[in-house]
C-alpha positions, 0 to 999 in steps of 0.5 A: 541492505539498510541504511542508516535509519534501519530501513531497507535501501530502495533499488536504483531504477533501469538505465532508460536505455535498458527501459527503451529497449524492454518497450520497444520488445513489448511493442514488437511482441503485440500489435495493439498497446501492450497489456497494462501489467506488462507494461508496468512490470517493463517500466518498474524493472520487473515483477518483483519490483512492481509487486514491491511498490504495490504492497508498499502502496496498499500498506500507505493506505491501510496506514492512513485508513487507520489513522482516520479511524482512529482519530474519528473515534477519538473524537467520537468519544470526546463527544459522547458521555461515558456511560453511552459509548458502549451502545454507540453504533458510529464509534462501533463502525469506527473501531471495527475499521480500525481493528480491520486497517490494523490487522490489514497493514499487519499481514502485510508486514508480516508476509513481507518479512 
């Protein structure tokens, strides 16, 4: 379901009793603490929820990644003259990032669709 502004509607997150409930299970279930994945998909209402705020997660930081990229390029040109940009091997670096968090938040995009 979207809302207004087209974006998908988050999840409303498990009633705390609902959450005691799973923690005290995981605490009967395991003599030490419970695994970390096991207890953060208890605590996010299931797998597909935590895997949903991974993805969004990794998808933030290939986005801001990008960002400083392209901004470093952009001043990178600015500093440099026309006819050394092609041999520049820090505006290189800097395009290849960005190709690389470009294509990166892309997949993620589309395998999420």
């Amino acid at each position: 379901m979207t809302g207004s502004t087209g974006a998908p509607s988050r999840p409303l997150p498990a009633p705390l009793s609902l959450i005691s409930h799973r923690l005290d299970d995981l605490e009967r279930r395991h003599d030490d603490a419970p695994p970390r994945g096991v207890l953060r998909t208890a605590l996010l209402d299931g797998a597909d929820r935590h895997a949903t705020l991974a993805r969004a997660a990794v998808l933030r930081l290939h986005d801001r990644l990008a960002a400083e990229a392209r901004q470093g390029a952009a001043r990178r040109r600015r500093t440099l003259p026309a006819d050394r940009t092609a041999d520049d091997a820090w505006l290189s670096r800097l395009t290849a990032a960005l190709a690389h968090h470009r294509n990166a938040a892309s997949l993620l995009l589309l395998v999420g669709a």
